[in-house]
N, C-alpha and C positions, 0 to 999 in steps of 0.2 A: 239958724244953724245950717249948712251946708252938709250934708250928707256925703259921706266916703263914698268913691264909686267901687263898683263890683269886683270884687277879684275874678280870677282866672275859674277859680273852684267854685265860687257862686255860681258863674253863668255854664259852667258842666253840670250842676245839679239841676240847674232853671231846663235845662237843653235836656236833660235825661229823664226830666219830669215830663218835659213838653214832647218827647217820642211816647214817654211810655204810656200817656194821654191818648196817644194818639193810637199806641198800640190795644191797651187793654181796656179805655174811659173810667175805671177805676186804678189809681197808684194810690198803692199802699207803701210802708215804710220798707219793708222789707222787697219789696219789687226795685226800689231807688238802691236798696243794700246790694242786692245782687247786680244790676246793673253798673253801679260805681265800685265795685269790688273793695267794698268796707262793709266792716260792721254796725248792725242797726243803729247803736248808740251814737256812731260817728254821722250817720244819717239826719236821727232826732234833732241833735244839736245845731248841725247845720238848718235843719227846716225852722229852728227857735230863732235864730238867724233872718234868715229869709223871711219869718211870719210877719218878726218886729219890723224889717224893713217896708213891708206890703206885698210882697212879691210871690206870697203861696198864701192859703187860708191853710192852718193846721194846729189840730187838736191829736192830743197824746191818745193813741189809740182807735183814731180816726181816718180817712183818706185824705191825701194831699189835693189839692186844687191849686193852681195857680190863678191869680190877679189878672188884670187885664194888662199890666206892666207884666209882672212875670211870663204871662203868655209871649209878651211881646219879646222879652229878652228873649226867651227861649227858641221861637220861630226866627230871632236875627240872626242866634248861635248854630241854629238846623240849616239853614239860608247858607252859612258862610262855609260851615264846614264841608256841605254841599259842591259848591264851586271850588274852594281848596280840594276835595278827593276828587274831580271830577278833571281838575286842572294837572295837578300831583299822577292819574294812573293814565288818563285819557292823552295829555300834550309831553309828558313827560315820562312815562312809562314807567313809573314807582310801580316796584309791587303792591297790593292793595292793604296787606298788614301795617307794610312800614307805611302807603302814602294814608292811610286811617290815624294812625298815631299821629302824623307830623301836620297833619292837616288839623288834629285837635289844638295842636301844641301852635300851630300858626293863625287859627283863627281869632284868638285872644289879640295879637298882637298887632295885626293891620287895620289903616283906618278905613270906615265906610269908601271914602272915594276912593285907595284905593282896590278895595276889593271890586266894584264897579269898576275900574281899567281892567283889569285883569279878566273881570266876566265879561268887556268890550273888548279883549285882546283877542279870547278865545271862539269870541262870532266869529272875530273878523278873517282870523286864519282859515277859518272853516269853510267861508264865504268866498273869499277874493282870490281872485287868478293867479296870484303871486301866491299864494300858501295854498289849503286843502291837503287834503290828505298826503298828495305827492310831496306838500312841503316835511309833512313834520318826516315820511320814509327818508327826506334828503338828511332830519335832521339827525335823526335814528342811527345813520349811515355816519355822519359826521361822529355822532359820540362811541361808535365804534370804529372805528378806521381814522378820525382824526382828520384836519385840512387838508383836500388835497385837491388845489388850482386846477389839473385839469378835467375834473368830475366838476366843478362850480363852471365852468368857461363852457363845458357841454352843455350845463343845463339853464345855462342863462342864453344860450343862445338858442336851444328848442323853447322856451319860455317864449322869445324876443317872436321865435316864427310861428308859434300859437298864438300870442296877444294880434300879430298881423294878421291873420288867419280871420280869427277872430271878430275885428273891426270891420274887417273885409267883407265878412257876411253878415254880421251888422247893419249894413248903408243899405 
């Protein structure tokens, strides 16, 4: 029998288990309640959920533990949502409430590769002489002020005498 895969709200519980692991080495039920902003019962159920799956050890009245699966799910979920806030406040300037939210809500839905493009987008602009920092101020500039050809023609052309510069002292 083929096993359903995880919902959205599985892997926020597995992910909130796996901080608060990491935060307190003891999660208890009521730590998961407060963190997922539900009530204990709503908690229980899910972990009766997740036990029968493999994916936490849990006993009524006892501390949660995740599996070495659920460990796993949980560190992909912390992983993703990670690079999603860090992409969301750092390359794009969300504020950190709204890019926290949308980055929960986004990391459900991309596949592994590409969240790797995307954690390779964000080297690479960091790194390369054609982006860095000055890129993203250009692009900053753009989504306030909008196209405007003779701000791109200046700065492709200081770019074009930097890269020369550059190669120049290179050799």
């Amino acid at each position: 029998m083929v096993e359903k895969p995880l919902t959205s709200v599985m892997e926020d519980y597995l992910e909130a288990i796996f901080d608060l692991d990491k935060e307190k080495r003891v999660v208890r039920v009521k730590d998961i309640a407060k963190r997922m902003n539900v009530k204990m019962p709503t908690v229980s159920s899910m972990l009766k959920t997740l036990n029968t799956r493999g994916l936490v050890n849990y006993e009524k009245y006892e501390y949660v533990e995740l599996t070495k699966g659920g460990m796993d799910v949980g560190q992909e979920m912390r992983r993703r949502h990670g690079v999603l806030l860090k992409f969301l406040t750092e390359i794009l300037k969300v504020d950190l409430p709204t890019a926290d939210e949308e980055a929960c809500k986004m990391e459900h839905a991309l596949s592994s590769e590409t969240l790797d493009r995307l954690t390779d987008f964000m080297a690479f602009i960091q790194v390369c002489p054609r982006t860095g920092e000055d890129w993203l101020r250009f692009f900053d500039d753009y989504r306030s002020n909008g196209h405007r050809p003779e701000a791109c023609k200046t700065r492709c052309e200081t770019f074009s005498s930097d890269i020369n510069n550059y190669i120049e002292s290179s050799q």
